[in-house]
N, CA, C and O atoms as a CHARMM CRD file, in Angstrom:
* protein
*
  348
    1    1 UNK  N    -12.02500  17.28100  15.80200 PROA 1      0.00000
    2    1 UNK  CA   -11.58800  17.54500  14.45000 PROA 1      0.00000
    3    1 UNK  C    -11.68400  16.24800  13.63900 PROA 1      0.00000
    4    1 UNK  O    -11.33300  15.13400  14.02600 PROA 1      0.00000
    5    2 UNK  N    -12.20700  16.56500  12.47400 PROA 2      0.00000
    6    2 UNK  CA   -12.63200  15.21400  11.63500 PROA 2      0.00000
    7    2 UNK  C    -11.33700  15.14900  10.68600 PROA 2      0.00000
    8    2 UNK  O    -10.83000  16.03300   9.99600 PROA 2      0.00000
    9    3 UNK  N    -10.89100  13.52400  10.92400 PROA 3      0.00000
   10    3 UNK  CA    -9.87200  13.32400  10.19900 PROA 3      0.00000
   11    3 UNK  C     -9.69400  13.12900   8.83700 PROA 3      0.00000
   12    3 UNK  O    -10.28500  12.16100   8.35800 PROA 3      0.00000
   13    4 UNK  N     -8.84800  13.99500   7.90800 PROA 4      0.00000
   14    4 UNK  CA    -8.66300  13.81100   6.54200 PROA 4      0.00000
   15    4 UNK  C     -8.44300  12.10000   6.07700 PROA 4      0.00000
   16    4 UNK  O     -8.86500  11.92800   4.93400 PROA 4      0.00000
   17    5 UNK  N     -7.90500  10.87600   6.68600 PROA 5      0.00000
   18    5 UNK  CA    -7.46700  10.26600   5.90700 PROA 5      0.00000
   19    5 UNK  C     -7.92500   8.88400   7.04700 PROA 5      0.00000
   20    5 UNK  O     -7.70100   8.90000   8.25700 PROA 5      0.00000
   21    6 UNK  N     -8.37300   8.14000   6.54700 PROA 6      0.00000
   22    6 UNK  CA    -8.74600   6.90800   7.50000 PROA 6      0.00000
   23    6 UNK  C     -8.32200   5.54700   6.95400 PROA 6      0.00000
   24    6 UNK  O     -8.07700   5.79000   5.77300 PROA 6      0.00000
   25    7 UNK  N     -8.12300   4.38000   7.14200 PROA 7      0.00000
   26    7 UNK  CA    -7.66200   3.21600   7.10900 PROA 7      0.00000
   27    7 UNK  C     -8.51200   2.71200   6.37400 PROA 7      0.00000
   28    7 UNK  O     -9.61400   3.18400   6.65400 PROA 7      0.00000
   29    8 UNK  N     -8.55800   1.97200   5.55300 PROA 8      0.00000
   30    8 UNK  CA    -9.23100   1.19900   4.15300 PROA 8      0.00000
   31    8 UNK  C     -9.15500  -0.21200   4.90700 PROA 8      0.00000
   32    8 UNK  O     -8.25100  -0.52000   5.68500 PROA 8      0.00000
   33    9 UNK  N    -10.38200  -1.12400   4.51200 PROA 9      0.00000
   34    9 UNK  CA   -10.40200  -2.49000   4.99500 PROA 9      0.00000
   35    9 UNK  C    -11.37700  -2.73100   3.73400 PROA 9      0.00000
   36    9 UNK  O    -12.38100  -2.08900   3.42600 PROA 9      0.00000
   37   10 UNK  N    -10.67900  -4.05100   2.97500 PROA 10     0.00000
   38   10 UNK  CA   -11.77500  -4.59700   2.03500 PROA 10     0.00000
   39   10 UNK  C    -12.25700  -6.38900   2.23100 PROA 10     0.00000
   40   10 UNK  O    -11.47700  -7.26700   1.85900 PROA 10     0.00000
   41   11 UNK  N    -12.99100  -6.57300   2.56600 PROA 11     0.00000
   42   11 UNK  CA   -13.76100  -7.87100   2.82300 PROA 11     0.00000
   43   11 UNK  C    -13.84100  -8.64300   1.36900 PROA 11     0.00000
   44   11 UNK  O    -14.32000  -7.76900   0.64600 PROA 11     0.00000
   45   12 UNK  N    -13.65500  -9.67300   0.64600 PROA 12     0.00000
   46   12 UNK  CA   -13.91800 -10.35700   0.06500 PROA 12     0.00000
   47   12 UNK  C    -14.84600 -11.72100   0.19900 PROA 12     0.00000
   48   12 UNK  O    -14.50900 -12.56700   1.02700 PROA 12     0.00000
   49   13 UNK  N    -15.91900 -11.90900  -0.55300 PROA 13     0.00000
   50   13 UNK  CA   -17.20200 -12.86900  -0.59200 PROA 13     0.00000
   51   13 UNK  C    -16.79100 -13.81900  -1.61200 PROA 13     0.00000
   52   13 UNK  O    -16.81000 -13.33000  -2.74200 PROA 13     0.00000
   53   14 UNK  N    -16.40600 -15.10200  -1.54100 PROA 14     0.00000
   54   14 UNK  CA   -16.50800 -15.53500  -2.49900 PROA 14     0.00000
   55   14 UNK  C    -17.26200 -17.17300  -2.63000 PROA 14     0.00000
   56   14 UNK  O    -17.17200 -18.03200  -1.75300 PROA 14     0.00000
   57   15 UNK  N    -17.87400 -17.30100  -3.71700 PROA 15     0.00000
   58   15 UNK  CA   -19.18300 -18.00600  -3.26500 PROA 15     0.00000
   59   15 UNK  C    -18.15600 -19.31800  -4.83700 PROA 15     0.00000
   60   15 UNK  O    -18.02200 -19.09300  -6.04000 PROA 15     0.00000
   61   16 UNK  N    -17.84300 -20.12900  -4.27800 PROA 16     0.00000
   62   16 UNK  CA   -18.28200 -21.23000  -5.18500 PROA 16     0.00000
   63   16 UNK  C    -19.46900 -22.61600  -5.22400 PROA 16     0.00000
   64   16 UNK  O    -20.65700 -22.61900  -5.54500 PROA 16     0.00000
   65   17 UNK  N    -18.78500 -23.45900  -4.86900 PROA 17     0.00000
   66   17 UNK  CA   -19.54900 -24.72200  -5.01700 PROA 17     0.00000
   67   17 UNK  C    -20.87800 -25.15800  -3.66800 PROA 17     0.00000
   68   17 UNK  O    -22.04600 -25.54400  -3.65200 PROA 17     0.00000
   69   18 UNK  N    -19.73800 -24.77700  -2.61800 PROA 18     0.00000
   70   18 UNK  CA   -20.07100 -24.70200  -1.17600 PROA 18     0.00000
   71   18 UNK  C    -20.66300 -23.09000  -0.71100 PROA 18     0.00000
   72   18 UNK  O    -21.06500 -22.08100  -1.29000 PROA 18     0.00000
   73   19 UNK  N    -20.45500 -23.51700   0.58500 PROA 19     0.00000
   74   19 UNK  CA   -20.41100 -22.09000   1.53800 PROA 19     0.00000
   75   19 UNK  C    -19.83000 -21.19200   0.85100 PROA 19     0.00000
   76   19 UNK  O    -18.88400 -21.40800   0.09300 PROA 19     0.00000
   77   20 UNK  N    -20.50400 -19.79100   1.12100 PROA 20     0.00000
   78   20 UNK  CA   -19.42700 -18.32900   0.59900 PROA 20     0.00000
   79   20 UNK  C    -18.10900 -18.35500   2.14800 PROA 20     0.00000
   80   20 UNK  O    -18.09300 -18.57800   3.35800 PROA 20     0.00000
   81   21 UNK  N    -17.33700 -18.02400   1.20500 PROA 21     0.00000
   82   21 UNK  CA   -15.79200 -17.78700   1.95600 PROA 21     0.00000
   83   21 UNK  C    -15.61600 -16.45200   2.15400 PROA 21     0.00000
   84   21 UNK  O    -15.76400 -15.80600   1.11600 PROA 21     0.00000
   85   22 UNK  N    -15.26400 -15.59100   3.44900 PROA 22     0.00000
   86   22 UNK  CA   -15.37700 -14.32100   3.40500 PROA 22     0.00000
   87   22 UNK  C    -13.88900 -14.08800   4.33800 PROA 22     0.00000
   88   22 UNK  O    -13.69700 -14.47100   5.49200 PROA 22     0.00000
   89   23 UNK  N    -12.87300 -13.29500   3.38900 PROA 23     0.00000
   90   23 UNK  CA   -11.66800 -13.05400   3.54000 PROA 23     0.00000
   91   23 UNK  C    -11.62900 -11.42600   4.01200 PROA 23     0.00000
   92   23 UNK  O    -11.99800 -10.47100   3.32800 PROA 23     0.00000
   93   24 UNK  N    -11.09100 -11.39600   5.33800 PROA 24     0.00000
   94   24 UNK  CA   -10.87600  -9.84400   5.64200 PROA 24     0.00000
   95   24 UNK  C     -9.64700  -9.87100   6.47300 PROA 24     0.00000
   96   24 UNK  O     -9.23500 -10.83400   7.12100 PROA 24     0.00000
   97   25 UNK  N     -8.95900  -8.35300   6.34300 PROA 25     0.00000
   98   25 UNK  CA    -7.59400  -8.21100   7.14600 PROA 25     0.00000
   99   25 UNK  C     -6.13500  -8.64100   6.11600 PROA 25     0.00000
  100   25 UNK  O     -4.92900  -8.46000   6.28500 PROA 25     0.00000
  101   26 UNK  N     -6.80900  -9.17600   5.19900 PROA 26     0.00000
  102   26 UNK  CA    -5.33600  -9.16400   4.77100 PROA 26     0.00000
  103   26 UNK  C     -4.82600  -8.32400   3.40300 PROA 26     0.00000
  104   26 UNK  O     -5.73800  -7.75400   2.80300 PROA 26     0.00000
  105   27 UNK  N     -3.92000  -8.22900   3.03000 PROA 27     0.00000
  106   27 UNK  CA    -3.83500  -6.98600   2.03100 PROA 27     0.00000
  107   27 UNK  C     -3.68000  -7.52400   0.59700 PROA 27     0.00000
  108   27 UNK  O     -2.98700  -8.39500   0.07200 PROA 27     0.00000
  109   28 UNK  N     -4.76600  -6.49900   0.11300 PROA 28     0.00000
  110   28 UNK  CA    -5.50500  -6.68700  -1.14900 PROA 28     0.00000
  111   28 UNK  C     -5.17200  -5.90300  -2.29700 PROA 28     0.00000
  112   28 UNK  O     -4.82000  -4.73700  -2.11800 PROA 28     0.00000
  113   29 UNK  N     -5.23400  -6.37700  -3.44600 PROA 29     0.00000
  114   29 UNK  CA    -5.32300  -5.49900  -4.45500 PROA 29     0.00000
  115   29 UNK  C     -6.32800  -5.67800  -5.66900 PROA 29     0.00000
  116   29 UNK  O     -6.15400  -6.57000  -6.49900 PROA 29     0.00000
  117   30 UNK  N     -7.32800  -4.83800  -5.72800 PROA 30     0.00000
  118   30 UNK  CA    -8.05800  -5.02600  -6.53800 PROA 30     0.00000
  119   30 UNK  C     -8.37900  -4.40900  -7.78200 PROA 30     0.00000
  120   30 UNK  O     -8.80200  -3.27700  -7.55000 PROA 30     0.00000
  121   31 UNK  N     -8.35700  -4.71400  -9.24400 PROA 31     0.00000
  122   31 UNK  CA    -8.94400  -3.71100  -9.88900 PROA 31     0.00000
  123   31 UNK  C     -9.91000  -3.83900 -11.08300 PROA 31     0.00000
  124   31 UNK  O     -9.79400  -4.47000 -12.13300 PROA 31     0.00000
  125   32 UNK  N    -10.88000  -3.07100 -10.62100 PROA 32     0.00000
  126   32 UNK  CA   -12.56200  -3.45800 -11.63200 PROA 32     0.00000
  127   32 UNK  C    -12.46700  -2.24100 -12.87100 PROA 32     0.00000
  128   32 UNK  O    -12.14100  -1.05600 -12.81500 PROA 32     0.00000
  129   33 UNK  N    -12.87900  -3.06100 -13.92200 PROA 33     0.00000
  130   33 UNK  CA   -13.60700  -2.02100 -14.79000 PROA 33     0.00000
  131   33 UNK  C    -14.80500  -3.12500 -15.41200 PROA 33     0.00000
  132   33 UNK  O    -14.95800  -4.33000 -15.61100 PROA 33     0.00000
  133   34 UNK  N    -15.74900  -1.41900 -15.61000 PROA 34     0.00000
  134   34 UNK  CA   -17.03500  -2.03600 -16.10800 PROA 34     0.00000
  135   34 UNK  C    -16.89500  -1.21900 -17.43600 PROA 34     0.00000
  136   34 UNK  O    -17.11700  -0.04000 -17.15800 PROA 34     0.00000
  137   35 UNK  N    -16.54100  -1.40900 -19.12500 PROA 35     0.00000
  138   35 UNK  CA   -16.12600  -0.86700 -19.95600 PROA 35     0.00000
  139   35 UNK  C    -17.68300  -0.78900 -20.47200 PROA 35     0.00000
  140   35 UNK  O    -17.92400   0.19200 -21.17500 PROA 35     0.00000
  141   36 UNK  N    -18.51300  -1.47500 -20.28100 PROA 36     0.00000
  142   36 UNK  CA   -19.93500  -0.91900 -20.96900 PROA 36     0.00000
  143   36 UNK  C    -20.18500  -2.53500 -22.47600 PROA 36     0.00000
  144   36 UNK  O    -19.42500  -3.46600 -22.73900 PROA 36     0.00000
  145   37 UNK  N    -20.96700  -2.31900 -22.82200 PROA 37     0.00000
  146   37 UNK  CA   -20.92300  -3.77600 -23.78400 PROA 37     0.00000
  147   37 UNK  C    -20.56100  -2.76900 -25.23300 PROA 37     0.00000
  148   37 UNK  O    -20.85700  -1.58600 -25.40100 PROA 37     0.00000
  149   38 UNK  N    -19.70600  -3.85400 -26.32400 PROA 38     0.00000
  150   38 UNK  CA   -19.79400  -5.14600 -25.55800 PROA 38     0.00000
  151   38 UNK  C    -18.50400  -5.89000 -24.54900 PROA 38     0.00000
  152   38 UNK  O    -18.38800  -7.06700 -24.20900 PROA 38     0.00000
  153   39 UNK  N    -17.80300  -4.94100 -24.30400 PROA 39     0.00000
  154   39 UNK  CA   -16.81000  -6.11500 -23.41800 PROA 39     0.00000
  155   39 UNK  C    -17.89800  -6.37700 -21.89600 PROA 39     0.00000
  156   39 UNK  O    -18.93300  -5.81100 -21.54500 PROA 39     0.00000
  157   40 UNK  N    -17.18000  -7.36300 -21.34300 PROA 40     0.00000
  158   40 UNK  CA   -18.17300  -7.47100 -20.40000 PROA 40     0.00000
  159   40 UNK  C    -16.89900  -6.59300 -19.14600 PROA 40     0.00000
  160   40 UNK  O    -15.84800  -5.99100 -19.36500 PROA 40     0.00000
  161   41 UNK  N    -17.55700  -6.87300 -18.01100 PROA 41     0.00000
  162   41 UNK  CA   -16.92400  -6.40000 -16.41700 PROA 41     0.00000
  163   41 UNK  C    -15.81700  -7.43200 -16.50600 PROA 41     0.00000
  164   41 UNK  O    -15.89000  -8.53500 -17.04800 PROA 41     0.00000
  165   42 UNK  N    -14.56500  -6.78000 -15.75600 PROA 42     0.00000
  166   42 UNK  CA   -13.82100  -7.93700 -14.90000 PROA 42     0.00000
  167   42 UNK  C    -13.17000  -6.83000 -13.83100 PROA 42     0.00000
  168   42 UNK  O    -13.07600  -5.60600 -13.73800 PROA 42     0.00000
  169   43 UNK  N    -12.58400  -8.61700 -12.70900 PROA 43     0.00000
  170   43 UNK  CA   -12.08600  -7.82500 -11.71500 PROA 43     0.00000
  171   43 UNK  C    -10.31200  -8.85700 -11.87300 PROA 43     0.00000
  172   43 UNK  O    -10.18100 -10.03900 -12.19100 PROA 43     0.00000
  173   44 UNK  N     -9.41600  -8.02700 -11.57800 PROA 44     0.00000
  174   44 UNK  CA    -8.21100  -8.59100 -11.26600 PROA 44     0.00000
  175   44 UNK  C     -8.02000  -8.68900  -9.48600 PROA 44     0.00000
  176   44 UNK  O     -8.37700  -7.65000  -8.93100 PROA 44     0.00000
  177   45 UNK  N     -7.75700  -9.25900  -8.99700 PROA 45     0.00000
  178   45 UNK  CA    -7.72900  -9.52000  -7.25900 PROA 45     0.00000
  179   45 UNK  C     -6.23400 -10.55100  -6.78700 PROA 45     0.00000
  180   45 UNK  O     -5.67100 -11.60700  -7.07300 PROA 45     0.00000
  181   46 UNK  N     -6.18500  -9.98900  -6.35800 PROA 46     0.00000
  182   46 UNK  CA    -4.16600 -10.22600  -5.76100 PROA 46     0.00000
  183   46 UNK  C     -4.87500 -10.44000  -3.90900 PROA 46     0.00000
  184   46 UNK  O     -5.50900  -9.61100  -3.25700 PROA 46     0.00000
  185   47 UNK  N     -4.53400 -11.56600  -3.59100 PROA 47     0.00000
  186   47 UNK  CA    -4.42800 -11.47900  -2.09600 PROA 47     0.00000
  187   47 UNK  C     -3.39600 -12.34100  -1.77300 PROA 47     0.00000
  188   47 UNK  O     -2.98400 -13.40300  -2.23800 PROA 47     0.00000
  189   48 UNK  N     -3.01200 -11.44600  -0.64900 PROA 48     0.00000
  190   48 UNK  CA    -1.98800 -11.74900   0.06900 PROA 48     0.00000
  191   48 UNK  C     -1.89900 -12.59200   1.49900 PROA 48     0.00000
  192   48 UNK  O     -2.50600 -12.23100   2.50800 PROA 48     0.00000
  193   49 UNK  N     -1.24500 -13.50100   1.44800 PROA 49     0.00000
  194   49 UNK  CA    -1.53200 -14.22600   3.31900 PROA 49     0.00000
  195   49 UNK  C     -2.56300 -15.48900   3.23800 PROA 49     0.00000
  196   49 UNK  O     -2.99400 -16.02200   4.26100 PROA 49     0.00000
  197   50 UNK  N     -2.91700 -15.91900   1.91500 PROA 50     0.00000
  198   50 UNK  CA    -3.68200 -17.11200   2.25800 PROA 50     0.00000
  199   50 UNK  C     -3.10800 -18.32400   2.12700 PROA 50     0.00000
  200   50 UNK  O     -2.04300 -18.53600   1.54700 PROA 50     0.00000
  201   51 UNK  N     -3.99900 -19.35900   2.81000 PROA 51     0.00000
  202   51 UNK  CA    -3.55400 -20.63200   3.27100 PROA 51     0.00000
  203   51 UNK  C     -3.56500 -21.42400   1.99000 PROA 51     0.00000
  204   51 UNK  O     -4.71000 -21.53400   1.55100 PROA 51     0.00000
  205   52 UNK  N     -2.75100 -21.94200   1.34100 PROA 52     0.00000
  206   52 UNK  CA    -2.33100 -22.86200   0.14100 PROA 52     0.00000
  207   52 UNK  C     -3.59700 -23.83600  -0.08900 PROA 52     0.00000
  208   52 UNK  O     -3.75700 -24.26200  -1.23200 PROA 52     0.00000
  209   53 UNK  N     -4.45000 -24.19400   0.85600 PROA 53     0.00000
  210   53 UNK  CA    -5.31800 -24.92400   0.38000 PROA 53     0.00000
  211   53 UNK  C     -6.95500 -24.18200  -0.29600 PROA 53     0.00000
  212   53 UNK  O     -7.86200 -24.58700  -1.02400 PROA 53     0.00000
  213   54 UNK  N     -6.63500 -22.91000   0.44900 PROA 54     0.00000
  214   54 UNK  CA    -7.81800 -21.78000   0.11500 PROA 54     0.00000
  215   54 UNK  C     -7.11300 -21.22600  -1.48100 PROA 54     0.00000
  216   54 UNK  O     -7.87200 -20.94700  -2.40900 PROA 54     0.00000
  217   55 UNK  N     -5.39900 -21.11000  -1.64500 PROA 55     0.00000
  218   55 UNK  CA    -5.05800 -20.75700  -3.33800 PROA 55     0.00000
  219   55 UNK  C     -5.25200 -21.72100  -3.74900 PROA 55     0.00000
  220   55 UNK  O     -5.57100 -21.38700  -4.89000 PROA 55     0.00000
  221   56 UNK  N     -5.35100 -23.18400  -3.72200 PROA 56     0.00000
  222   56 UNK  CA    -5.57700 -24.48900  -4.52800 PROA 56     0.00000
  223   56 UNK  C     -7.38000 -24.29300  -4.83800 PROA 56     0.00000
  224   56 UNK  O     -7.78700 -24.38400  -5.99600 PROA 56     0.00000
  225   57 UNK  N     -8.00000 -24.12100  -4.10100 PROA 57     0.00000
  226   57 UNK  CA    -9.36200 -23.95100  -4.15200 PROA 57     0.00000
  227   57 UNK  C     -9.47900 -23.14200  -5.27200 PROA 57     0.00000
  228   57 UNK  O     -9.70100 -23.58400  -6.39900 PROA 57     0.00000
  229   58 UNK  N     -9.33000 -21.90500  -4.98300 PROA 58     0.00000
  230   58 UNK  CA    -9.61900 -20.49900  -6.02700 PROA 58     0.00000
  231   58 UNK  C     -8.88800 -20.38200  -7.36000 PROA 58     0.00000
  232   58 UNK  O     -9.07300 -19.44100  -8.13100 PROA 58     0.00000
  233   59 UNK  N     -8.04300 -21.39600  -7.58900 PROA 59     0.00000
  234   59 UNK  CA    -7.29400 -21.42700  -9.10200 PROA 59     0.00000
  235   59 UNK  C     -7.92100 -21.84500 -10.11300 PROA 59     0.00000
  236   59 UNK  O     -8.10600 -23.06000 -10.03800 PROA 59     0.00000
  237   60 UNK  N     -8.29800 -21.41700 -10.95300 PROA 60     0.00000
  238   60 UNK  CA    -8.84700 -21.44600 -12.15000 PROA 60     0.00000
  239   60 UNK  C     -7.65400 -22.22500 -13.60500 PROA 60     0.00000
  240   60 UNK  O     -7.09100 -21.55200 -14.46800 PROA 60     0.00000
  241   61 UNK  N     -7.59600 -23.33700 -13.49300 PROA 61     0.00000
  242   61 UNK  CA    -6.36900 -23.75800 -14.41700 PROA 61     0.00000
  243   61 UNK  C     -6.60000 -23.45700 -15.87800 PROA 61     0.00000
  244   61 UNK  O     -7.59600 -23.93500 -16.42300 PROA 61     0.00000
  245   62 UNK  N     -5.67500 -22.62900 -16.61700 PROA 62     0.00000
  246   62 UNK  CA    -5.98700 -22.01800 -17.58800 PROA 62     0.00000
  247   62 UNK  C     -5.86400 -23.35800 -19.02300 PROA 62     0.00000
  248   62 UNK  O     -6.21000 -23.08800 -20.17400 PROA 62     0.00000
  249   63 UNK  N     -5.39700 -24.52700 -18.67000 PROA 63     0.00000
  250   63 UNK  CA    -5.44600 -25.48300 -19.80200 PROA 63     0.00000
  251   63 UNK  C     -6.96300 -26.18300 -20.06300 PROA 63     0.00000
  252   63 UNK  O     -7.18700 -27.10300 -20.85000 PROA 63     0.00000
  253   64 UNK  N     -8.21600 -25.31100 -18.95100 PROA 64     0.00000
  254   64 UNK  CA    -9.32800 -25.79200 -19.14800 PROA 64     0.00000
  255   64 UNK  C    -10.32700 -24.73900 -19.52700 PROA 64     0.00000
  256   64 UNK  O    -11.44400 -24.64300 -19.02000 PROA 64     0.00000
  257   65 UNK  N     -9.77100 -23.85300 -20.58300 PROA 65     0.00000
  258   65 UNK  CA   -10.54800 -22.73800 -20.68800 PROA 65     0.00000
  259   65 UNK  C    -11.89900 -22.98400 -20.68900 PROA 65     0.00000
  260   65 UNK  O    -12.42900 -22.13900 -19.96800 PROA 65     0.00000
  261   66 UNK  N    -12.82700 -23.85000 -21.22200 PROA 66     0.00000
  262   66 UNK  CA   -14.43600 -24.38300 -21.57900 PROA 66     0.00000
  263   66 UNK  C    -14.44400 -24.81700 -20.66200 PROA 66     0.00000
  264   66 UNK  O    -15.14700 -25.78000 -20.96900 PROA 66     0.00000
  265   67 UNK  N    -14.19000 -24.99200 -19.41300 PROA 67     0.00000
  266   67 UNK  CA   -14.97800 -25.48700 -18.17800 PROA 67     0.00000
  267   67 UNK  C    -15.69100 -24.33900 -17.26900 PROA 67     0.00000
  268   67 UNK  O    -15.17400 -23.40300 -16.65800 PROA 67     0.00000
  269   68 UNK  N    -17.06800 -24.73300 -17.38900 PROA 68     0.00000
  270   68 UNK  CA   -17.58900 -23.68600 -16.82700 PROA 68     0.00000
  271   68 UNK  C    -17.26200 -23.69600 -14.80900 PROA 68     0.00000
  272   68 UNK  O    -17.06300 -24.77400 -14.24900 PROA 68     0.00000
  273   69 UNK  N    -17.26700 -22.60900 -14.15600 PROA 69     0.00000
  274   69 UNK  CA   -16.92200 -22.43400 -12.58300 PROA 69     0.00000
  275   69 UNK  C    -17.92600 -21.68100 -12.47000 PROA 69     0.00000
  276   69 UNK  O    -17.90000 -20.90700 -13.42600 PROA 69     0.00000
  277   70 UNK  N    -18.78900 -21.48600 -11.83100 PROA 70     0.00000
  278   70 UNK  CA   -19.95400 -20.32500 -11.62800 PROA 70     0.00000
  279   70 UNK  C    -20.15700 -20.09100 -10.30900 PROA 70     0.00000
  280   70 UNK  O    -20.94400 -20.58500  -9.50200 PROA 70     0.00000
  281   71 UNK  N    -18.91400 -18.85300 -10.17900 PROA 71     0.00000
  282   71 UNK  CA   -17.94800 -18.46700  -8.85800 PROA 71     0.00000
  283   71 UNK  C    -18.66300 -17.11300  -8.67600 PROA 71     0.00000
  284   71 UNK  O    -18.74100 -16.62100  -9.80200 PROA 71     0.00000
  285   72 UNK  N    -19.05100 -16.53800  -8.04200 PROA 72     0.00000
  286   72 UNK  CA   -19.11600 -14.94800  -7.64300 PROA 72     0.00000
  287   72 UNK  C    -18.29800 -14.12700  -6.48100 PROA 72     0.00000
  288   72 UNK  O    -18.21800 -14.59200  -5.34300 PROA 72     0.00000
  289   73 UNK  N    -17.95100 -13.40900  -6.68700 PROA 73     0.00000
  290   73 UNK  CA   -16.92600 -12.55900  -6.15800 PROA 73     0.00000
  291   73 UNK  C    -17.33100 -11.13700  -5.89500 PROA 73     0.00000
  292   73 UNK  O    -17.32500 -10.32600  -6.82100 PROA 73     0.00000
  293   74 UNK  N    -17.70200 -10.77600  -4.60600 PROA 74     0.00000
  294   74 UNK  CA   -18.18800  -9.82400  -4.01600 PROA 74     0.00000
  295   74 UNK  C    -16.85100  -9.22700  -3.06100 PROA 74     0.00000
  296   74 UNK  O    -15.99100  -9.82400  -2.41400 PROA 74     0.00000
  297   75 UNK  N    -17.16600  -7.46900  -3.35200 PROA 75     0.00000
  298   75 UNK  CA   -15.64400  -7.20200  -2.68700 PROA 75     0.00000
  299   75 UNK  C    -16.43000  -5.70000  -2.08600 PROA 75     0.00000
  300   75 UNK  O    -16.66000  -4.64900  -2.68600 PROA 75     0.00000
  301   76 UNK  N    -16.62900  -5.98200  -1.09500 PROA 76     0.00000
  302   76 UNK  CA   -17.09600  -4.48300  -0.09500 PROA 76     0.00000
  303   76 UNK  C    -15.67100  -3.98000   0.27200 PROA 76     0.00000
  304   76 UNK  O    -14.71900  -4.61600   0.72500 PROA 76     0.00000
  305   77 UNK  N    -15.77400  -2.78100  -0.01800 PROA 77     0.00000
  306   77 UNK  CA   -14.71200  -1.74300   0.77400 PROA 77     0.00000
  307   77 UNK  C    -15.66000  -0.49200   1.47200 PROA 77     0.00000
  308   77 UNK  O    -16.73700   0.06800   1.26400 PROA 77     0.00000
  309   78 UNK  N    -14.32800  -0.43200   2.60300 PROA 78     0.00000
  310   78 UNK  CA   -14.93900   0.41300   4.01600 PROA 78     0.00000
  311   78 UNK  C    -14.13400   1.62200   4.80600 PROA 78     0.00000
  312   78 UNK  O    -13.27400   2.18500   4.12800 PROA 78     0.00000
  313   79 UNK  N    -14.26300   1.95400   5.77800 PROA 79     0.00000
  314   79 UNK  CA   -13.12800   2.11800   6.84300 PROA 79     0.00000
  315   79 UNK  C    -13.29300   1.05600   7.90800 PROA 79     0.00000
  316   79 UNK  O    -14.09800   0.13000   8.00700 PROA 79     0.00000
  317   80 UNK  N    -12.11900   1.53000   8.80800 PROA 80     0.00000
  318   80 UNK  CA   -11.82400   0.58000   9.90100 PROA 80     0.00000
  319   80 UNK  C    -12.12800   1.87800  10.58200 PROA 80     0.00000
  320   80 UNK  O    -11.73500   3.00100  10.26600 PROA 80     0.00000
  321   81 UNK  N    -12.98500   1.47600  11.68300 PROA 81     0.00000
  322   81 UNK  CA   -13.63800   2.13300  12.71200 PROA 81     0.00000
  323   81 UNK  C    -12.71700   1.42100  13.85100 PROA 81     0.00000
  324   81 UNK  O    -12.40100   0.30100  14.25200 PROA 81     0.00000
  325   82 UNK  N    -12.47400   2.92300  14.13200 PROA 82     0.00000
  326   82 UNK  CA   -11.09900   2.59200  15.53900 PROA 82     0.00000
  327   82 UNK  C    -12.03100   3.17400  16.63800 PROA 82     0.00000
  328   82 UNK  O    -12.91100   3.94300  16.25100 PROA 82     0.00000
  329   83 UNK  N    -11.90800   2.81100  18.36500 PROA 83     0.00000
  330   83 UNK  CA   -12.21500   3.38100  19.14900 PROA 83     0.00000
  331   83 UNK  C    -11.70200   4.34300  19.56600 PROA 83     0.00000
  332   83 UNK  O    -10.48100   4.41900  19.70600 PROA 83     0.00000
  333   84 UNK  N    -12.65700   5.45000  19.90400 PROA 84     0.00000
  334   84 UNK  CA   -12.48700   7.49900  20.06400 PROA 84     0.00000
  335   84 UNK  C    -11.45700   6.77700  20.79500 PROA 84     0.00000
  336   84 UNK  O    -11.51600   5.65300  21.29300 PROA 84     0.00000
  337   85 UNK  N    -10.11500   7.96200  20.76500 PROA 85     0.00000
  338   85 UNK  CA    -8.78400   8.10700  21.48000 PROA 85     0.00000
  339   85 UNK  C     -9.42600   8.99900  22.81300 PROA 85     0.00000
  340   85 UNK  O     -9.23500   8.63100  23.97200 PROA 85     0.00000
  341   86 UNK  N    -10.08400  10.02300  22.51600 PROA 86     0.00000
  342   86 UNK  CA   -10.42000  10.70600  23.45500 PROA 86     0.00000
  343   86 UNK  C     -9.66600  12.09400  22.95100 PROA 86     0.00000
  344   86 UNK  O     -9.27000  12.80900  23.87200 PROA 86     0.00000
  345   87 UNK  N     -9.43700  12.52900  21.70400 PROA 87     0.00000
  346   87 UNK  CA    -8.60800  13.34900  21.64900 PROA 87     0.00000
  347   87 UNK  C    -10.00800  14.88400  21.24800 PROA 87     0.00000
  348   87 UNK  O     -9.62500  16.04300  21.09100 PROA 87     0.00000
């Protein structure tokens, strides 16, 4: 019997200066709209459980609005594939 309701896992990519950083397992909140032009896309993203030097990294200080960051932010969502119970 195929189950109505399965476990959500969302992976986060996030690419700045360096290496892309890829955050999974911890609990997320995300929310996108693409309103069409001219506003452009945004995403709001809440994570939970990271290490203070990974939130010092990803802060965007708002007293520098004209500084450009040319950050990308990739957010796959999935299920979590559990092994058959045998049921």
């Amino acid at each position: 019997m195929a189950d109505s309701y399965t476990l959500k896992t969302l992976r986060l990519t996030i690419t700045q200066d360096g290496p892309p950083k890829i955050y999974e397992g911890f609990a997320v909140e995300a929310s996108i709209t693409k309103p069409g032009l001219p506003e452009k896309n945004s995403a709001k993203v809440k994570i939970w459980g990271l290490k203070y030097e990974d939130m010092a990294s990803l802060t965007m200080l708002a007293f520098r609005p004209l500084e450009a960051r040319h950050n990308l932010l990739e957010i796959e969502a999935g299920d979590i594939r559990w092994p058959s119970a045998g049921y």
